[in-house]
N, C-alpha and C positions, 0 to 999 in steps of 0.2 A: 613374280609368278608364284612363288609360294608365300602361303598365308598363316600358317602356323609351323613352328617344329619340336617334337620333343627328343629327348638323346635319352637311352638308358644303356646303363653300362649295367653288362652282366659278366661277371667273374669267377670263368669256366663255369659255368654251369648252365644246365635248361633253365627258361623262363617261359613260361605259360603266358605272360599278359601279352606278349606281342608274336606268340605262337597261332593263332587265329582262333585261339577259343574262347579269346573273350568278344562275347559277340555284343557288347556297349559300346568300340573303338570308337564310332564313327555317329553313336546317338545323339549328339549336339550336331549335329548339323542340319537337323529339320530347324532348328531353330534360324539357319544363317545361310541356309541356299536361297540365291533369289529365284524366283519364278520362272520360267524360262520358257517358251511357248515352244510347242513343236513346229516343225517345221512342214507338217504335212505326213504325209503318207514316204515313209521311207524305202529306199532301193534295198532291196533281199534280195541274196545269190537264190535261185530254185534250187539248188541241190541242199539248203538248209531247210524247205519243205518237205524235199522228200525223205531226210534222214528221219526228220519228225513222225513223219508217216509211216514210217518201217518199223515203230513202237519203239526204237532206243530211249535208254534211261536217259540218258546225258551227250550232248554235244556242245563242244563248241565253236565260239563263236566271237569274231571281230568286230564291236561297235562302232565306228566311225560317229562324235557327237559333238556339236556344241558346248557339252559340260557333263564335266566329268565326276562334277560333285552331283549332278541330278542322278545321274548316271550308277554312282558309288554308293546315295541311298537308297535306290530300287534295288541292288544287290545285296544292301545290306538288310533289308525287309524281306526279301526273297533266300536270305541263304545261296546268296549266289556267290560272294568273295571267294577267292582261291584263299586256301589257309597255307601259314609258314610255318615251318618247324620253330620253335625255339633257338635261341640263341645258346653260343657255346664260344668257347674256348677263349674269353676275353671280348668276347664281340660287343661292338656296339649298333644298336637299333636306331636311326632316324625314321620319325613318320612327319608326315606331310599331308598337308589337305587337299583334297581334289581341286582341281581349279574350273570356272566357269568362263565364257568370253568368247574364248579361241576352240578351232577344230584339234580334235583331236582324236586318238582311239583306243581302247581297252580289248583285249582278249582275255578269254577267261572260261571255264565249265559252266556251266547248267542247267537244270533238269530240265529235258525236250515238254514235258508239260504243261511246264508255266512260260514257254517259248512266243504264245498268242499274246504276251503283254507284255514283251520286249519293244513293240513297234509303238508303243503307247509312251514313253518313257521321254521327258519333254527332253527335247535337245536333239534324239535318235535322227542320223540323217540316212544313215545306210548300214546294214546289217550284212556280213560275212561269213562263209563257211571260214572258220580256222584250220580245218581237218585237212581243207584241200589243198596238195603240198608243190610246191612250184618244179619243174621237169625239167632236168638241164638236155644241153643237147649233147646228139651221141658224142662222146670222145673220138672215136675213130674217124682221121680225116680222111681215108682214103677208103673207098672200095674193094680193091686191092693192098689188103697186107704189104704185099711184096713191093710195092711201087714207093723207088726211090727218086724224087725229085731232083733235077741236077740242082735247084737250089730253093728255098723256102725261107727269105729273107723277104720280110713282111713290106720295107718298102719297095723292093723291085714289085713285088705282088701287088700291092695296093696304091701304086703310085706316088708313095708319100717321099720316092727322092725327089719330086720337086717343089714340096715344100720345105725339105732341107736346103737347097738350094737356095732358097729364102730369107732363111732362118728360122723355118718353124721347125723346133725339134721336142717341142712338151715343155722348154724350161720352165719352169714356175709351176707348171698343172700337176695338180693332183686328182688320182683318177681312183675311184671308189668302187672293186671289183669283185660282186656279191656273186660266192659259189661256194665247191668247195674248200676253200681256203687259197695261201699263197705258201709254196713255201719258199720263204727269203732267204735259206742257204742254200738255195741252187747255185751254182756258179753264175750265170746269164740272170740271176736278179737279186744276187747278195750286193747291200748296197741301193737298191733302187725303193727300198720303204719309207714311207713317207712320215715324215717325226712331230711334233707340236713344238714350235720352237719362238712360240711368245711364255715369258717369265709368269703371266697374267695368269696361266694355267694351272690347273691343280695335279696337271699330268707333263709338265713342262720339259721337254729333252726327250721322252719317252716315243717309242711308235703310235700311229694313229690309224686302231686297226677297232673292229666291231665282232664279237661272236654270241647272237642273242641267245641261241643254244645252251650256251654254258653258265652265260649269266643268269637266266631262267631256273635251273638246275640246281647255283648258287643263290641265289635269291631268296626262291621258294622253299628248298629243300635244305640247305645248308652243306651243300655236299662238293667237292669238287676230290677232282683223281686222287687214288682210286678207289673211293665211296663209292662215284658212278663215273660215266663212262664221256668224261668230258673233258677241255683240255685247258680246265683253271687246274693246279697242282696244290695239294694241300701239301705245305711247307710247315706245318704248327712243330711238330718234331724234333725236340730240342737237344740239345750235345752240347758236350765241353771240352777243351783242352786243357786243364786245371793244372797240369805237372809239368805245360808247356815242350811236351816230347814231340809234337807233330801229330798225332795220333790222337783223334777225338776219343774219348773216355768212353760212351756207351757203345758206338758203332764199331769203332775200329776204324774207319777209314783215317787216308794218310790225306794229310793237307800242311805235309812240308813244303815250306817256299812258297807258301799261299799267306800274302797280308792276314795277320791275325781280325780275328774277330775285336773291334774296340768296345764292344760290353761285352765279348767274353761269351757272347751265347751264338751260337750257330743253329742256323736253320735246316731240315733234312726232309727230302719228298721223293718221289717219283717221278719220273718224265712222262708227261700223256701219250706220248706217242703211241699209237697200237703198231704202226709202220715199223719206227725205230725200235719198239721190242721185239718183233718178229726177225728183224734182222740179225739182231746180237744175239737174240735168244735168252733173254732174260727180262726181267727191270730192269729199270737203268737208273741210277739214283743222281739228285742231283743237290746240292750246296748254296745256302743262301749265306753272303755274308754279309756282317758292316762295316767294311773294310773305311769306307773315310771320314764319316762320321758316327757316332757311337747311337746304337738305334737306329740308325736308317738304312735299313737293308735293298741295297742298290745292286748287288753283284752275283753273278749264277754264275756258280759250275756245274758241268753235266759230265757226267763218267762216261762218255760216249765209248771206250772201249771195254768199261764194264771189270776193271781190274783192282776196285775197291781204292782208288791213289787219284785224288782230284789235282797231284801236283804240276801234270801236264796240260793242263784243260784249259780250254780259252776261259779269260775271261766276260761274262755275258754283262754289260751295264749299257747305260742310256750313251748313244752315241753309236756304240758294238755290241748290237744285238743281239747276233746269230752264231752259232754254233753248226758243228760238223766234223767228220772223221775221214781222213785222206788214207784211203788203204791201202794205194799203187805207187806212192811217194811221185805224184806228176805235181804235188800243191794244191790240188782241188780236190776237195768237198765230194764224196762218194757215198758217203751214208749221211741224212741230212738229222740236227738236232735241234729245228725248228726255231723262230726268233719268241724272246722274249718281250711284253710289251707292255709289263708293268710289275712291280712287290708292292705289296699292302703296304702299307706308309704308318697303321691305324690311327690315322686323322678320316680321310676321303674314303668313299667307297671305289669299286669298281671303276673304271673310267664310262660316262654314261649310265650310272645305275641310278644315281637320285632322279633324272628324269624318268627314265625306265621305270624305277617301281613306281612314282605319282601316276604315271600314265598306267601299271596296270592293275593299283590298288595294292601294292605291297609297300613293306617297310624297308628304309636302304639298311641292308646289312656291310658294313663295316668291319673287315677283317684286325685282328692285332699285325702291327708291324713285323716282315718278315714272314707271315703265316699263312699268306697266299700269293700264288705265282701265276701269272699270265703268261702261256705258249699262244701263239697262232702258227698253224700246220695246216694240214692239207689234205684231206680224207679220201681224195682220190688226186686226181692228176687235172682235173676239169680247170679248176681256179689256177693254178700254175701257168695252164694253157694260155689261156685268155690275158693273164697278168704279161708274158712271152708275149703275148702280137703286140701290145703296150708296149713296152719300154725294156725287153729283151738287151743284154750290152753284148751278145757275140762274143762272151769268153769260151765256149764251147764249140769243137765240131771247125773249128778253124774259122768261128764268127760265121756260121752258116746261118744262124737267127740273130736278127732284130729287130725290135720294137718297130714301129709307127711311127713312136716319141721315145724316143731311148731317152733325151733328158726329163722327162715325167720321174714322178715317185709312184710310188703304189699304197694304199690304203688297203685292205682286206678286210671284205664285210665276209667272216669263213663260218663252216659249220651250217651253209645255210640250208641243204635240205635234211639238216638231221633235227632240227623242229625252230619256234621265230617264228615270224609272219615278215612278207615282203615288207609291208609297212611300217617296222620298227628301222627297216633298211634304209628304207624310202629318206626318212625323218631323222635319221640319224645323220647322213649324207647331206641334209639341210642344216642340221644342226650344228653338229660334233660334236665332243663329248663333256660339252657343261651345256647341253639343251639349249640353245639360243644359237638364233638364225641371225641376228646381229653382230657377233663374232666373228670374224671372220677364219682367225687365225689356227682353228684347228678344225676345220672342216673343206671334205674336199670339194672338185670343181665339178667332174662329171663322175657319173655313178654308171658304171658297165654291168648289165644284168643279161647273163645270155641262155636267158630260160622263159619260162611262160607258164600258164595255169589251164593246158588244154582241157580240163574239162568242161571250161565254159569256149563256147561260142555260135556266135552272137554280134549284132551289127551293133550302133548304137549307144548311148551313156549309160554310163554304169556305175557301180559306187567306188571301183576302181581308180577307174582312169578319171572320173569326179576331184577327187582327192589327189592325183596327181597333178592333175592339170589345178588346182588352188596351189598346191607344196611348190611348184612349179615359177608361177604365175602372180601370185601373191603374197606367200609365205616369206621367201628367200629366191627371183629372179634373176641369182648366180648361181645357182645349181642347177645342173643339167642332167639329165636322165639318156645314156643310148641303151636301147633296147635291140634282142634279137627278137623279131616279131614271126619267125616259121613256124613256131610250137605256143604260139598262144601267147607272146611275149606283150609287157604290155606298152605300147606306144600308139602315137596320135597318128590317126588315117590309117590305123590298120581294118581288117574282117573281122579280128579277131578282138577280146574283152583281156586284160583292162587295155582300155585305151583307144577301143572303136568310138 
């Protein structure tokens, strides 16, 4: 899949060459794209006409193309590439050439203008609003507030005790639930996330979760919490315990009875939570260390009660993801401190970024080890929900919820209407998180999406459900896609796009 790569190591400092202003990157490549024919007259959403027509400067927009390198040098002719910040703090830069062959798709800004010779661009199969953001459904199940069910146990509801009865209860499925988020220290689904547990992996042990939102954010921009307002954690922040009192040197905090750091350097950030700051009322600081081997930072603490002392604090590593604060002494988790589902390694990037940035013309930026943190949380209640009619275990409420498939895992595609494109969801879920659909082992089985793009509809094919029905059909024909189809969702034999 990939055809060239370079590495530049930048040592704490900006570098301009792979900051987006050198605008040579990508000039040898007239010389080695092949020719590529179009395919005809390409599918455009109408709402990409009309923005054009309302005189805006800039929109965008989701390519859906045969080649990505045809693709990459009409952007790069046009001024159309997304530019990246500069590298920092040790980072290192992977670039990558476009590739031709296979379907694929690019988002990206620009100028509504030069928009009339986007559909000219050989490979272009179908053109997209990016702007237009997918609509979950309401949260409120009831009508009535006040209406309390004598019981809301999903199989009595949905019939699935007699597929338990059977023995169908999820084991082995993994289910890919693209929303708000999950969050895995609820009680009723701490436990139920789904991990990468072949060695082959570059993410091996770790959770197998997705937030295009932040990786975009990080990617593009170089930033994660709280630079902006996302739920990678910049961990770069460094502390010592030099005089070996307990007590790190520049912070103060206490991490007595917490395995020493084995180089001696500790890692220190923020918790993204917006939720769990609200609750404590403060930041909430949290502890990277490398407690088993020396540079490899495996292990979070999070001060969840905010008392400057990480010596009470769960341990967060691969295996014990999740964290939480019992405030009533019942043993359960009352204020959630979200799971953790990766630390920079600085070898690999992001889990999923090298495909990511090839697909949308960026360079993979590669954190130094210990200096960035992956949370997945939950920015509302939506994805929790949804994750609960899954595979729900009834530790709450006297076992009044459970799952469909209580032995399922759960995957979480989170963060999804805070920006991302369905289609990075889509592909990911076919993928997993080293880009190949021939993998099996870190990708899940079916993809739960319970939203839709109402402002298209429409009978008929479209570049949507197009692309779904290939991802589907021919890409990887173990991946499944359930869709809620009442708000526009996109599924096959609906009224409505994608998926009419």
């Amino acid at each position: 899949m990939l055809t060239s790569s370079i590495v530049l190591l930048v040592n704490n400092e900006d570098n301009d060459a792979f900051s987006g202003k050198n605008d040579n990157l990508y000039t040898t490549l007239d010389a080695t794209i092949p020719s590529f024919p179009s395919p005809g007259n390409p599918w455009i959403e109408d709402s990409l006409n009309i923005r054009v027509e309302s005189g805006v400067e800039k929109i965008r927009v989701t390519v859906i193309t045969w080649s990505l390198a045809e693709l990459n040098y009409w952007q790069l002719n046009n001024n159309a590439l997304d530019k990246q910040a500069g590298a920092k703090n040790g980072e290192i830069f992977e670039v990558y050439d476009p590739t031709s062959g296979e379907i694929d798709h690019r988002t990206f800004w620009m100028a509504a203008d030069i928009f009339h010779k986007l559909p000219s661009v050989p490979g272009v199969i179908s053109i997209l609003d990016a702007q237009n953001n997918p609509q979950p459904y309401d949260t409120i199940p009831f009508d009535r507030p006040d209406f309390n069910p004598e019981s809301v146990r999903s199989g009595e509801i949905h019939g699935a005790n007699d597929a338990w009865e059977r023995g169908y209860t999820g084991e082995g499925m993994i289910v890919a639930v693209a929303d708000t988020g999950v969050d895995f220290a609820h009680p009723d689904l701490n436990g139920t996330q789904a991990r990468v547990e072949d060695s082959r992996s570059d993410w091996s042990g770790w959770p197998m979760m997705f937030d295009h939102n932040s990786m975009y954010s990080y990617l593009v921009n170089g930033n994660a919490y709280p630079q902006s307002s996302t739920w990678y954690a910049d961990t770069s922040n460094l502390d010592y315990d030099n005089d070996s009192d307990g007590v790190l040197d520049l912070s103060g905090y206490n991490i007595t009875g917490i395995p020493n750091s084995l180089s001696g350097i500790y890692h220190l950030g923020e918790h993204p939570d917006s939720t769990l700051r609200s609750k404590v009322g403060s930041d909430v600081p949290i502890l990277v260390v490398d407690e088993d081997v020396s540079g490899v930072y495996e292990t979070v603490y999070v001060d969840m009660d905010v008392d400057g002392n990480f010596t009470e604090e769960k341990a967060i590593k691969p295996g014990s993801e999740t964290t939480g604060l019992d405030t009533n002494g019942d043993s359960l988790w009352d204020i959630s401190g979200g799971l953790v589902y990766w630390v920079s390694d600085g070898i690999n990037g992001v889990p999923y970024g090298q495909t990511y940035s090839i697909r949308h013309g960026y360079q993979n930026r590669i954190a130094g080890a210990g200096n960035l943190t992956l949370f997945m949380l939950d920015s509302g209640n939506h994805g929790t929900l949804c994750a609960s009619a899954i595979s729900a275990q009834g530790v709450i409420d006297d076992g009044r919820v459970i799952g469909m498939a209580p032995n399922a895992t759960i995957a979480s595609i989170g963060n999804h209407y805070s920006g991302g494109h369905s289609l990075d969801a889509w592909r990911w879920i076919a993928e997993g998180n080293d880009g190949k659909s021939d993998t099996k082992y870190d990708q899940a089985n079916i993809g739960s999406f319970s939203f839709g793009y109402s402002s298209i509809d429409e009978s008929g094919a479209d570049g949507y459900s197009l692309y779904l029905d290939w991802l589907t059909r021919v890409y990887n024909d173990n991946a499944s896609y359930s869709v809620a189809i009442g708000n526009g969702g996109h599924g096959f034999g609906t009224t409505k796009v994608p998926g009419a």
